[in-house]
N, C-alpha and C positions, 0 to 999 in steps of 0.2 A: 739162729741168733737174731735180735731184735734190731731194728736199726740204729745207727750209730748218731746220735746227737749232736753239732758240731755246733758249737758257739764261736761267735766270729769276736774276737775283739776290734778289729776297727777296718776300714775300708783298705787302708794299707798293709803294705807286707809287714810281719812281725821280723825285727833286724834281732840276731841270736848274736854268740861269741864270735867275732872273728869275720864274719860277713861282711859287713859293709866298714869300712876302714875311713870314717868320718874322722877320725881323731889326727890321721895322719894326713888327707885330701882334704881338710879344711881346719887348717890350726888359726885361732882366733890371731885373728891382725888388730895392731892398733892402726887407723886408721889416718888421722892427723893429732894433733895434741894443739891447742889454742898460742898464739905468740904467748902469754903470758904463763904459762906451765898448769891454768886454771882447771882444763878441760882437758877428756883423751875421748873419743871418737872410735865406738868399734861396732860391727859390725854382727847381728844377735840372727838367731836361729831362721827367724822370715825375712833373711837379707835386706832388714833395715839399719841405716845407719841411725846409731843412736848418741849422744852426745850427753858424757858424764862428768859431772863434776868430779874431778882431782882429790884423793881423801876425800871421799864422800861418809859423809858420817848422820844420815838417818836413812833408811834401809828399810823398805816392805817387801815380803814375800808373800805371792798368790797363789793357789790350786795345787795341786798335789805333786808333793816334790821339792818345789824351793824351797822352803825352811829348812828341809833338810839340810839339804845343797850349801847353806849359808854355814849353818851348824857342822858338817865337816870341814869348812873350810877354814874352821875358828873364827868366824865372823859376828859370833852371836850379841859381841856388843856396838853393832852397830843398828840390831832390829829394835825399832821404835811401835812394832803394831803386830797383833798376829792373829789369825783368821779365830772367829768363836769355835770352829770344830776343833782346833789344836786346843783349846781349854775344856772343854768340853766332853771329847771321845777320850775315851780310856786311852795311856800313854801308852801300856803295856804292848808291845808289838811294834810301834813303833822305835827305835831305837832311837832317835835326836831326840825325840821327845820325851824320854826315860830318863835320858840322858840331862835335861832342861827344863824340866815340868814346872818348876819352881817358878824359873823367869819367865816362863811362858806366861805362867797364870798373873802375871804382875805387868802386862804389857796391855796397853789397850784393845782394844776390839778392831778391826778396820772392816768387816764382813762378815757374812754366815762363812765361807768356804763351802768346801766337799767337789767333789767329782764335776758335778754340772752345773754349778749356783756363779753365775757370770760376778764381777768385780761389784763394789759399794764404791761410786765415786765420793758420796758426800761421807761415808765416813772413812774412808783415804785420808781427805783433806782435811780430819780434825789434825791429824797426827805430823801434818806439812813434811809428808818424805821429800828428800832429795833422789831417792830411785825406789820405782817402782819394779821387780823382775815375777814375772806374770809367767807361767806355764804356761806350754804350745797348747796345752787344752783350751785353757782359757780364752787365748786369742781366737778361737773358736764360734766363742760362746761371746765376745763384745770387743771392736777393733782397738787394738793397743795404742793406735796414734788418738784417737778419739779420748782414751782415757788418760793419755798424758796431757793433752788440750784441758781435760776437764778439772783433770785433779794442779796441774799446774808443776808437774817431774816428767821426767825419762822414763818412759817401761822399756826396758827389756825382757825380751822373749826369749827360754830357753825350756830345750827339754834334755832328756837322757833317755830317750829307748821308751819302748812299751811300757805298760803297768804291768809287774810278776816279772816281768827277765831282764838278766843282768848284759844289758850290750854294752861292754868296756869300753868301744870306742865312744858311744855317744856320752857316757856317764863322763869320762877324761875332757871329750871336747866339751860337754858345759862346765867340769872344773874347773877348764884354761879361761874360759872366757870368763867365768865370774870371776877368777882370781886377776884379772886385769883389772877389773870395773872395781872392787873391792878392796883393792892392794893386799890382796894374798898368794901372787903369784909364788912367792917360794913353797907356800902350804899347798898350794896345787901338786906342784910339782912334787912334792916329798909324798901326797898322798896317792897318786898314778904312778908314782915306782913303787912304795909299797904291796897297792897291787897286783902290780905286774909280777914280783917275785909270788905273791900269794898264789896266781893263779900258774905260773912257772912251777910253780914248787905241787900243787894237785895234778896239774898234767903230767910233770914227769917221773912221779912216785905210780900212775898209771899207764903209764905209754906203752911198757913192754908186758903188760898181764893179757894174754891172751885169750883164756879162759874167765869169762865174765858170765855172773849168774844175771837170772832174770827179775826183773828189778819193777814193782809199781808201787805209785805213790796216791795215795788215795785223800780225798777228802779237800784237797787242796782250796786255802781262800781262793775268792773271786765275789766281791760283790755279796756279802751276806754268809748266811751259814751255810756248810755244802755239806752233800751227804758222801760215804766212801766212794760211790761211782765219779765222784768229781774228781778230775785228774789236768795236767798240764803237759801238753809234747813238747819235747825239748827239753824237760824239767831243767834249770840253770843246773843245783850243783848236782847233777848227774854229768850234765854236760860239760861240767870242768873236770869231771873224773874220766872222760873218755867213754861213759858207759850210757848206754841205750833205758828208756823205758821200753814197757812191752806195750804202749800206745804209740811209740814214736812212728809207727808205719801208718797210722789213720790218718792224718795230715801231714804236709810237703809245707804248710803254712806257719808251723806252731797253734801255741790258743791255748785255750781253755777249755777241754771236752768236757762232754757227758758220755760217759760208757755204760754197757748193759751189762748186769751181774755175771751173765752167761759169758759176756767175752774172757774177765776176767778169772774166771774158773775153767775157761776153753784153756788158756793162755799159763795158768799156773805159776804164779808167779813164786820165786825162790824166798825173796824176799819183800817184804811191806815196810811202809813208809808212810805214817798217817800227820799231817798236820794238828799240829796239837788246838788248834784255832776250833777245831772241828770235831775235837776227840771225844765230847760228849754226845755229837750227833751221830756218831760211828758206833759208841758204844749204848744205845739209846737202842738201836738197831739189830746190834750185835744181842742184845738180850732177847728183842722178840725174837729172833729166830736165830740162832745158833748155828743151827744145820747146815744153812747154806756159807758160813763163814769158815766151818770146820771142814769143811770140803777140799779148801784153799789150804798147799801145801804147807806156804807159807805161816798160816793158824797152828794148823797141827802139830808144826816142829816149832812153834814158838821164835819164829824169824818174824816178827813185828816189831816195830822200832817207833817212836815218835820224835818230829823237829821241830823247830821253833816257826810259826807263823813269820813269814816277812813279806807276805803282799798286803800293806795297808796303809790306805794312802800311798801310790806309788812303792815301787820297791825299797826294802832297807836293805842297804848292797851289804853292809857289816852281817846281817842276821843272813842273811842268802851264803857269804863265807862260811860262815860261822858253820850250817847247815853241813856245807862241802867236806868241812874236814869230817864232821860225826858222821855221814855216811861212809867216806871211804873209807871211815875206823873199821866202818862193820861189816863193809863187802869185803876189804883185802888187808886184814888184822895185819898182815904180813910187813907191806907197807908203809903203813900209818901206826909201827911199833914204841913208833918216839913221840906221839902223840899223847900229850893227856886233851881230851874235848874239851873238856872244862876252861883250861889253864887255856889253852888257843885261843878258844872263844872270847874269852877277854881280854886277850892281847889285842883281837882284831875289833874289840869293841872299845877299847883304848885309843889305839891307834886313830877309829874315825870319828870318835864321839867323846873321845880323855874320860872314859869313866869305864870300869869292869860292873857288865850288865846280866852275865848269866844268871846269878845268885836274886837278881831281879825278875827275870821271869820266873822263875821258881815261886817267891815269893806271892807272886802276881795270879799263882794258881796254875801253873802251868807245870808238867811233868818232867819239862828237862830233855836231854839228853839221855837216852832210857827204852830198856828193854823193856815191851809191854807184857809180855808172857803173861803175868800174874794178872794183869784189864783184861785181857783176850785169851780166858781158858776154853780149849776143847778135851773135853775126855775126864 
């Protein structure tokens, strides 16, 4: 077997479900409030204190992530600017932005955005926010105090976990906190019970199935197009079902792997899980050579399955749900008998974005929720 490729995501540890209990060991404080009820004072991600204006009512969001974040929180009429990649990059995949495409595109410009493209202070200041909230990336990439100096607002700093996994406790603690700074504290809160039962309700429809088949997910986003050997340890909704990848022993760290076809045909996996982001570069594949697909048990018996892409631009926690329930339809039918996928799926695309979005990837060119047997014949 050939060596194993290991893509690092970022110098720090990757924080999975349940690890690091941020949400609970650091619940956003208001800090002081102004004599006159003007201001509240809280405290953001790089333990600066920041100071916001009371019903603040113009609102930018920067780098990958915040919009979101806004748009679950029901926030979205207070954004006045929005990066050119959110008008720009196709919505599809994203879910706020499928959800909001419309308003988006009617909003000014304030930046390029994307991944590594640092803030626009002079076009900030056309749009005179009263808060800037800048992703941990960002501040990275150009000092937050420096850009509220320049633009003349408050930046706060927040993140929620890695890009690709769902760590609940940090996605809750920057809900808490922006729902202070936004006055959406009650929609914080209504939206981190919600999940708490969603992910209550996957765990313990799994907790006593002891008998678990062998489970890989191929193709997985990351940065572009990726081919079947691209895979993820820890996969999220694997990891709310209780159930292993057959990569999860290559790293201790999570990430993003590169695997060698051999391992994957060493390892046999029962079942497959193709990102539909990528199902053309799978199936592109799948046609020159066949042989080495139809090898895999899972080919032969037609246990192929495809999910909805949700790593882009930051995780979509809704489509990463969404995902959890259609696989554990198809590992433990038993289970997940009360399930329709569909009908879930956009309860919880309701829930974080007030609009039913499955009937939208579809549309979007995208396969759904769906056995591939008939894309991935052998024999």
């Amino acid at each position: 077997m050939r060596r194993l490729y290991l893509i690092a995501l970022s110098t720090t540890a990757i924080f999975v479900l349940g690890i690091v209990s941020l949400y609970t060991l650091y619940q956003p404080s208001v800090r002081s409030e102004s004599p006159n009820g003007k201001y509240v004072e809280v405290v953001d991600y790089l333990n600066r204190s920041v100071k916001v204006l009371k019903n603040v009512g113009r609102v930018v969001a920067i780098g990958p992530g915040t919009l979101r974040l806004i748009t679950y929180l029901n926030a979205t009429d207070l954004i006045v600017g929005a990066e050119q990649v959110e008008v720009t990059w196709s919505v599809i995949g994203r879910d706020y932005a499928m959800a909001h495409q419309q308003l988006f595109k009617n909003l000014s410009i304030i930046g390029q955005g994307g991944p590594n493209t640092p803030p626009n202070p002079e076009m900030l200041k056309v749009v005179k926010p009263q808060l800037i909230i800048m992703t941990r990336t960002y501040a990275e990439l150009y000092s937050p105090d420096k850009l509220s100096e320049e633009v003349g607002a408050p930046v706060l700093v927040i993140d929620y976990g890695v890009a690709g996994y769902l760590d609940v406790d940090s996605f809750k603690y920057a809900m808490s906190l922006l729902g202070k700074v936004l006055g959406r504290e009650e929609r914080a809160s209504q939206l981190s019970r919600y999940l708490d039962h969603l992910i209550s309700d996957l765990r313990n429809r799994t907790s006593e199935v002891t008998s678990k088949p062998k489970v890989y997910v191929g193709a997985v986003s990351y940065k572009g197009a990726q081919p079947f050997t691209s895979t993820q340890v820890d996969f999220p909704p694997l990891h709310l079902l209780n159930t292993s990848s057959i990569v999860d022993s290559l790293s201790t760290k999570g990430g993003f792997i590169q695997v060698d076809f051999e391992y994957i045909m060493k390892m046999q996996p029962d079942y497959v899980f193709i990102d539909e982001n990528n199902l053309k570069v799978v199936l592109d594949d799948f046609i020159k050579d066949r042989s080495k697909y139809c090898i895999l048990n899972a080919f032969k018996d037609g246990k192929v399955y495809g999910t909805l892409p949700y790593n882009y631009y930051h995780t979509n926690v809704a489509t990463a749900l969404a995902n959890a329930y259609f696989i554990g339809k198809v590992l433990y039918p038993d289970k997940f008998a009360d399930i329709d996928v569909a009908i879930k799926a956009d309860e919880i695309f309701k829930a974080f974005v007030g609009k039913p979005l499955y009937r939208e990837f579809i549309n979007g060119g995208y396969p759904g929720f769906l056995q591939l047997d008939e894309t991935f014949k052998c024999g």
